[in-house]
C-alpha positions as CSV (number, residue, x, y, z in Angstrom):
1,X,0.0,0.0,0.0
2,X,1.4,3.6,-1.0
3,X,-0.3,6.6,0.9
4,X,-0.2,10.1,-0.2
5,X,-0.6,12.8,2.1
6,X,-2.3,15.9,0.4
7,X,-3.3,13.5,-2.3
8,X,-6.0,15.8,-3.3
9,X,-3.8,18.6,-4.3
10,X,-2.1,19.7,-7.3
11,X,0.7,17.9,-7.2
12,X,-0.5,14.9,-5.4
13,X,-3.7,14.5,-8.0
14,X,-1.0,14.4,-10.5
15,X,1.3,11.9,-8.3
16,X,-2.1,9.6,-7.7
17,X,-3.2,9.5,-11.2
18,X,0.1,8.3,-12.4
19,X,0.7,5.5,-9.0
20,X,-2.9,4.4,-10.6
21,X,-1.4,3.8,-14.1
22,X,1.4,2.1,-12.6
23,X,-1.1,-0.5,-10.7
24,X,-0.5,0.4,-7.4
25,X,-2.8,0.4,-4.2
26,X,-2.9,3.9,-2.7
27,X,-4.3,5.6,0.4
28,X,-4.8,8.8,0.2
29,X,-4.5,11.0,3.4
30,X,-6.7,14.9,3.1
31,X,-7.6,17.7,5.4
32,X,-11.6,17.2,6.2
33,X,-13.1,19.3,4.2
34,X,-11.1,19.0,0.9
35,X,-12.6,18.8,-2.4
36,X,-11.8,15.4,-2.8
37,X,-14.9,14.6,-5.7
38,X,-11.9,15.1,-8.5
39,X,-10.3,12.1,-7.5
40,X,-11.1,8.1,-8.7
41,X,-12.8,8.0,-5.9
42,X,-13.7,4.0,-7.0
43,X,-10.0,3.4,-6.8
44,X,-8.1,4.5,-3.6
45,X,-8.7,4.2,-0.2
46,X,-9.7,8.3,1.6
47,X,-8.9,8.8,4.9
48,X,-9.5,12.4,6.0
49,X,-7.8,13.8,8.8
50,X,-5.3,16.5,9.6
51,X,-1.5,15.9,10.1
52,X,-1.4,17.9,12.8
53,X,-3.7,15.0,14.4
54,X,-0.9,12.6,15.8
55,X,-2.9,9.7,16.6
56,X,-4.9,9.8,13.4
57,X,-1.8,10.0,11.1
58,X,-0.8,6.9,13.2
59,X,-4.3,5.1,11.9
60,X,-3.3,6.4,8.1
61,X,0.3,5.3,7.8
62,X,0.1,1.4,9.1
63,X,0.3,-1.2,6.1
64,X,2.3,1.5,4.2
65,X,5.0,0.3,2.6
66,X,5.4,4.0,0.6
67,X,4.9,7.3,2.1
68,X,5.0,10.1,-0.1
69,X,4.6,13.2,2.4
70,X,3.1,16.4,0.2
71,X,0.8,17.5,2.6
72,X,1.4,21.5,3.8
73,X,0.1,24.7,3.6
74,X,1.8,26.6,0.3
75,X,0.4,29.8,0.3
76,X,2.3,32.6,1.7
77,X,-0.1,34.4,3.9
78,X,-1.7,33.1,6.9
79,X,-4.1,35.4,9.4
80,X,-2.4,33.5,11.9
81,X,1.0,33.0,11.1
82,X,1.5,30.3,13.6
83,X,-0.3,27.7,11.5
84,X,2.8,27.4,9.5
85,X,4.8,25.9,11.5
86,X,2.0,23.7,13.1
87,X,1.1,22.4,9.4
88,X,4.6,22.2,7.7
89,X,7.0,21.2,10.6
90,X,5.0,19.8,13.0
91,X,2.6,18.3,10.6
92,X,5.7,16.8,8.7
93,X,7.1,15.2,12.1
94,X,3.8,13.2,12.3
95,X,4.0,12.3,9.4
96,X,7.7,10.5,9.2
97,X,7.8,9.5,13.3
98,X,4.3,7.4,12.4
99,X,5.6,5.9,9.0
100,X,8.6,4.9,10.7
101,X,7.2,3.4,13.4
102,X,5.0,1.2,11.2
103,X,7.7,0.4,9.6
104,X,7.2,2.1,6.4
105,X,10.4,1.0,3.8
106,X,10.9,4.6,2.0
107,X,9.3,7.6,2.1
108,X,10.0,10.9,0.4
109,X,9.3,14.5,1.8
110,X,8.0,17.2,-0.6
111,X,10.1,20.5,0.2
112,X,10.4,23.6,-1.9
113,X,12.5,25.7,-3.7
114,X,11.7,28.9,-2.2
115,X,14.0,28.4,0.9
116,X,17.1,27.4,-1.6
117,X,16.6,31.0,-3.2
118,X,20.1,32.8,-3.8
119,X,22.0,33.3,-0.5
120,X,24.4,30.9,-2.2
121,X,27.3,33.2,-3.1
122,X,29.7,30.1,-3.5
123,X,27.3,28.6,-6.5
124,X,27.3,25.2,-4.2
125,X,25.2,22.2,-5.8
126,X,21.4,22.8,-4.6
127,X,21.4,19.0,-3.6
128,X,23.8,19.2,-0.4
129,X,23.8,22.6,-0.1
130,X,23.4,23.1,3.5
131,X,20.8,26.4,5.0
132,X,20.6,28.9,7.7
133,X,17.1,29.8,9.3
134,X,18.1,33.3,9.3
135,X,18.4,32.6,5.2
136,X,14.8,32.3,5.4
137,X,12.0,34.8,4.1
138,X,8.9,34.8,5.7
139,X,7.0,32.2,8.1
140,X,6.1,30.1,5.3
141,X,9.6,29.4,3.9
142,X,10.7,29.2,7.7
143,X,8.2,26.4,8.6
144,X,9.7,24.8,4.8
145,X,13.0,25.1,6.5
146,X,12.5,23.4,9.7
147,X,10.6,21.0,8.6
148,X,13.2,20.0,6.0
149,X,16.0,20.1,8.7
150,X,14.0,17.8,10.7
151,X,13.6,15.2,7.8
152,X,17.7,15.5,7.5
153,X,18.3,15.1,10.7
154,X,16.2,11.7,11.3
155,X,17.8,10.7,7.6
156,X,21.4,10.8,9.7
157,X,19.7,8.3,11.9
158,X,18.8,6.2,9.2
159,X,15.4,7.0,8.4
160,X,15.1,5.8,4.4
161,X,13.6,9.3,3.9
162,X,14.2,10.9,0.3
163,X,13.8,14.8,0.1
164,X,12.9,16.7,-3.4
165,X,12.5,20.4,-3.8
166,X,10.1,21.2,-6.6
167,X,10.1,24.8,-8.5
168,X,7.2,26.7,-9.1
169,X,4.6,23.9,-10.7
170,X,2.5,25.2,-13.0
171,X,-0.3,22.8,-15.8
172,X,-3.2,21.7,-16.1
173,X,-5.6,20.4,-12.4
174,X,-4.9,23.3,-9.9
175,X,-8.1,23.6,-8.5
176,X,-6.7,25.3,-5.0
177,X,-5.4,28.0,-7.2
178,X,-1.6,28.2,-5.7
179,X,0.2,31.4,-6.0
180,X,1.6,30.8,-9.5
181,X,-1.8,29.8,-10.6
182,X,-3.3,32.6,-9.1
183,X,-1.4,34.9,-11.1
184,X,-1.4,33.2,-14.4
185,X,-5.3,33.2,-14.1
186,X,-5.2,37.0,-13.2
187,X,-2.8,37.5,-16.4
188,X,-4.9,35.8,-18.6
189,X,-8.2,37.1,-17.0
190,X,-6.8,40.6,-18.0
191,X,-6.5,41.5,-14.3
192,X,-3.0,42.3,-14.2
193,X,-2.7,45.8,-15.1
194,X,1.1,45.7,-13.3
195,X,3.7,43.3,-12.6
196,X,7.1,43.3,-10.5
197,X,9.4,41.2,-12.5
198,X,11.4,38.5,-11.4
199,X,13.6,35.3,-11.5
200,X,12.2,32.0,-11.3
201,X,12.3,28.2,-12.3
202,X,9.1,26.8,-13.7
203,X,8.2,23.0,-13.8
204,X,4.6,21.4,-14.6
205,X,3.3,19.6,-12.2
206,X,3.2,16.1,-13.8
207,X,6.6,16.3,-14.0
208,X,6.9,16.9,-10.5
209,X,5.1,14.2,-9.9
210,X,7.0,11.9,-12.2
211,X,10.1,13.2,-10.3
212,X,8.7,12.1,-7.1
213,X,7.5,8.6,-8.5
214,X,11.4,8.4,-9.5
215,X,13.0,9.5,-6.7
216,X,11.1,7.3,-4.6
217,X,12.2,4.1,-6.4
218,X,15.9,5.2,-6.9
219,X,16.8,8.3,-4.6
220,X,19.2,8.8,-2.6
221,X,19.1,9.9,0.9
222,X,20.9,12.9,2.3
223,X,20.2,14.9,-0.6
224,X,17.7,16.7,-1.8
225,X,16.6,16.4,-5.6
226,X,15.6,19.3,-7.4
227,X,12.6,18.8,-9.3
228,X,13.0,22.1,-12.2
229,X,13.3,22.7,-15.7
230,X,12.8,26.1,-17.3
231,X,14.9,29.4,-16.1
232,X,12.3,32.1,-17.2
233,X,11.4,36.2,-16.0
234,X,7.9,37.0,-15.1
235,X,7.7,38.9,-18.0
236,X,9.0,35.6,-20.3
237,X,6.2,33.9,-18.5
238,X,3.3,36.3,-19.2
239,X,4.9,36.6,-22.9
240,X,4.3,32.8,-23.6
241,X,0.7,33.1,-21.5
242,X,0.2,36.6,-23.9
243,X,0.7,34.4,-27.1
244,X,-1.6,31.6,-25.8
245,X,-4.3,33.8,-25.0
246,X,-4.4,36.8,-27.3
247,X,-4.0,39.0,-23.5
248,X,-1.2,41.8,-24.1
249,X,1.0,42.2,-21.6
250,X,1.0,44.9,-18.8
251,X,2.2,48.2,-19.7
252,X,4.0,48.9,-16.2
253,X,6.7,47.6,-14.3
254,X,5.7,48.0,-10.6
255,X,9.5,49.5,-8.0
256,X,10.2,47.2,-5.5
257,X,9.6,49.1,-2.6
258,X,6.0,49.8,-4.3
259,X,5.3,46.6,-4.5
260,X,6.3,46.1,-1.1
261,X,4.0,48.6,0.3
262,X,1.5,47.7,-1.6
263,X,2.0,44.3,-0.3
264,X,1.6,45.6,3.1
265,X,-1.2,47.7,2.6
266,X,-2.9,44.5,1.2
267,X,-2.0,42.1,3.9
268,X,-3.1,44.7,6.9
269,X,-6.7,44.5,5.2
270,X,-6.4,40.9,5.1
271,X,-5.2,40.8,8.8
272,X,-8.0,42.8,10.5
273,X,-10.7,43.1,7.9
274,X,-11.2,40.8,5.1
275,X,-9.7,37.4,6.3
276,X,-9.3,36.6,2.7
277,X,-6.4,36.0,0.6
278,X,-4.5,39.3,0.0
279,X,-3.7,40.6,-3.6
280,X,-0.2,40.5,-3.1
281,X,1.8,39.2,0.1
282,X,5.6,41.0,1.8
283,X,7.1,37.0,1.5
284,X,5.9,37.1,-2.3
285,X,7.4,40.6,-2.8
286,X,10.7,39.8,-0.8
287,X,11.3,36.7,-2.8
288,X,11.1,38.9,-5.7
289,X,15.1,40.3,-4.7
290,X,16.2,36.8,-4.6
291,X,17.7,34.3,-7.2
292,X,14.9,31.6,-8.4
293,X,17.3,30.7,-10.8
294,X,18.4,26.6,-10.6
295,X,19.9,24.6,-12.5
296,X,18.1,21.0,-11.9
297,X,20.0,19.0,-14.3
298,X,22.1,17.0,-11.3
299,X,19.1,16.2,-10.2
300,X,17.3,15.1,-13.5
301,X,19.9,12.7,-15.0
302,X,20.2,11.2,-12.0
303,X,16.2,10.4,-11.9
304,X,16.3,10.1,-16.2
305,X,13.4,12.8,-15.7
306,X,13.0,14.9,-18.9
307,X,10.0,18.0,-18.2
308,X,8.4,19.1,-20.9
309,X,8.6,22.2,-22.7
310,X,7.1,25.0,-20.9
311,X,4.9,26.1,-23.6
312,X,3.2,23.2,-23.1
313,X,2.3,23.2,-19.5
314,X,0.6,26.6,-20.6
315,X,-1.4,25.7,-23.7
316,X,-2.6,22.4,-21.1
317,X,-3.1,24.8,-18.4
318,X,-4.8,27.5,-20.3
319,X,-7.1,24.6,-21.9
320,X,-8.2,23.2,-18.6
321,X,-8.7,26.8,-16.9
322,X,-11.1,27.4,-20.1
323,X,-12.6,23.8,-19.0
324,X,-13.4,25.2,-15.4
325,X,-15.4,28.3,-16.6
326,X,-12.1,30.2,-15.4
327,X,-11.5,32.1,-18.1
């Protein structure tokens, strides 16, 4: 038996549908009250409960064989900030202390690239580059963080834990709308009338979950693999979105320290008035000054993982936003 953890998300839809293919049995572990109704729902076992529930990630993991841990929160605003590091690192600790103790033969740990962005003067290979919480931007990448020092500490016990770092995913299936998501869909919706351009590596999600599927069955432990393929600017980005979609691209370039008041501005309404998801968040803006470029191919020879074009994780993603009534 495999069990996914946040098997009803983008990635782990993805990472389901393609254990499925392969013929395997798989749990799937999701938060109560997660759309779930997406998933073959006729061919996996659904257990809902939250990680940060010891006892019934406990009840999930036995029989497991295969833990594939993707489970967190990966936005990068929270009214309470706290419920980062209960959900990522404590969450996470549940997670591989109860698939170890039911003796669970491998398991692999879904970190992120955000807390590998550019305070790596020395160029040092991503996969045993070694981090500093003080590195960190935000409480979300923190809680990323120490989680991930966690897994590598237990790994120097001997826990058979493989650890991969995916880019930003973008495709086809993200019905939670991650940040990359939301700002594609506000691109191609016309919404954006600004944008404060940056570095960043882009991957689609089936890849990622490919990846995963690969680094599982032949991964080493003590690393971390770097699930990437495509170096691109915002602005490429919204270029290859603008030629899918007929949407011309935004006529300003938004300052920095603009964008980081208005970032402010936006999360102080959020904070004490609106609850919701702000327009633009101060981790977002600050991970704007740093380095999302990677070079993943380490990484990919080792798991013979070859992403696809970019181009075509848009003109699949556009599709299946058109197929939700999104755009």
């Amino acid at each position: 038996m495999i069990l996914v953890t946040g098997g009803a998300g983008f990635l782990g839809t993805h990472l389901v549908s393609q254990l499925l293919d392969e013929g395997q049995l798989v749990r799937v572990l999701e938060r109560p009250g997660a759309g779930v109704d997406h998933l073959p729902l006729n061919q996996i076992e659904l257990i809902s409960a939250d990680i940060r529930d010891e006892h019934a990630v406990k009840k999930a993991t036995r029989d497991c064989e295969y833990v594939y841990h993707l489970a967190a929160d990966p936005n990068l605003w929270r009214r309470d900030r706290r419920e980062f590091d209960s959900i990522n690192r404590l969450g996470t600790l549940h997670v591989m202390r109860a698939a170890l103790e039911n003796g669970a033969k491998r398991i692999l740990y879904t970190s992120t690239e955000s807390i590998l962005t550019s305070r790596n003067p020395k160029g040092d290979a991503v996969e045993t580059l070694r981090l500093k919480a003080g590195d960190m931007v935000g409480p979300y990448c923190l809680s990323k963080f120490l989680a991930e020092e966690e897994v590598f500490k237990m790994v120097s016990e001997g826990a058979p834990i493989v650890v991969v770092s995916p880019t930003l995913p973008v495709g086809p299936g993200d019905r939670l709308k991650t940040p990359p998501t939301r700002l594609s869909l506000a691109f191609c919706r016309g919404e954006l009338p600004a944008f404060l351009d940056c570095q960043f590596n882009l991957i689609d999600a089936r890849d990622v979950a490919a990846g995963m599927i690969a680094a599982m069955k032949k991964g080493r432990t003590g690393i971390r693999y770097l699930l990437g393929a495509e170096n691109l600017l915002l602005s490429d980005w919204l270029s290859i979105l603008s030629k899918e979609t007929g949407q011309p691209l935004p006529r300003w370039r938004v300052p920095y320290l603009v964008a980081l008041l208005a970032a402010g501005i936006s999360e102080a309404w959020a904070d004490h008035v609106s609850g919701e998801m702000p327009l633009a968040t101060i981790t977002g803006v600050r991970l704007t000054r740093r380095s999302m470029f990677f070079d993943p191919s380490v990484s990919l020879n080792e798991l013979g993982l070859q992403p696809r074009p970019i181009k075509t994780a848009a003109q699949d993603a556009i599709a299946w936003y058109r197929l939700q009534g999104w755009l």
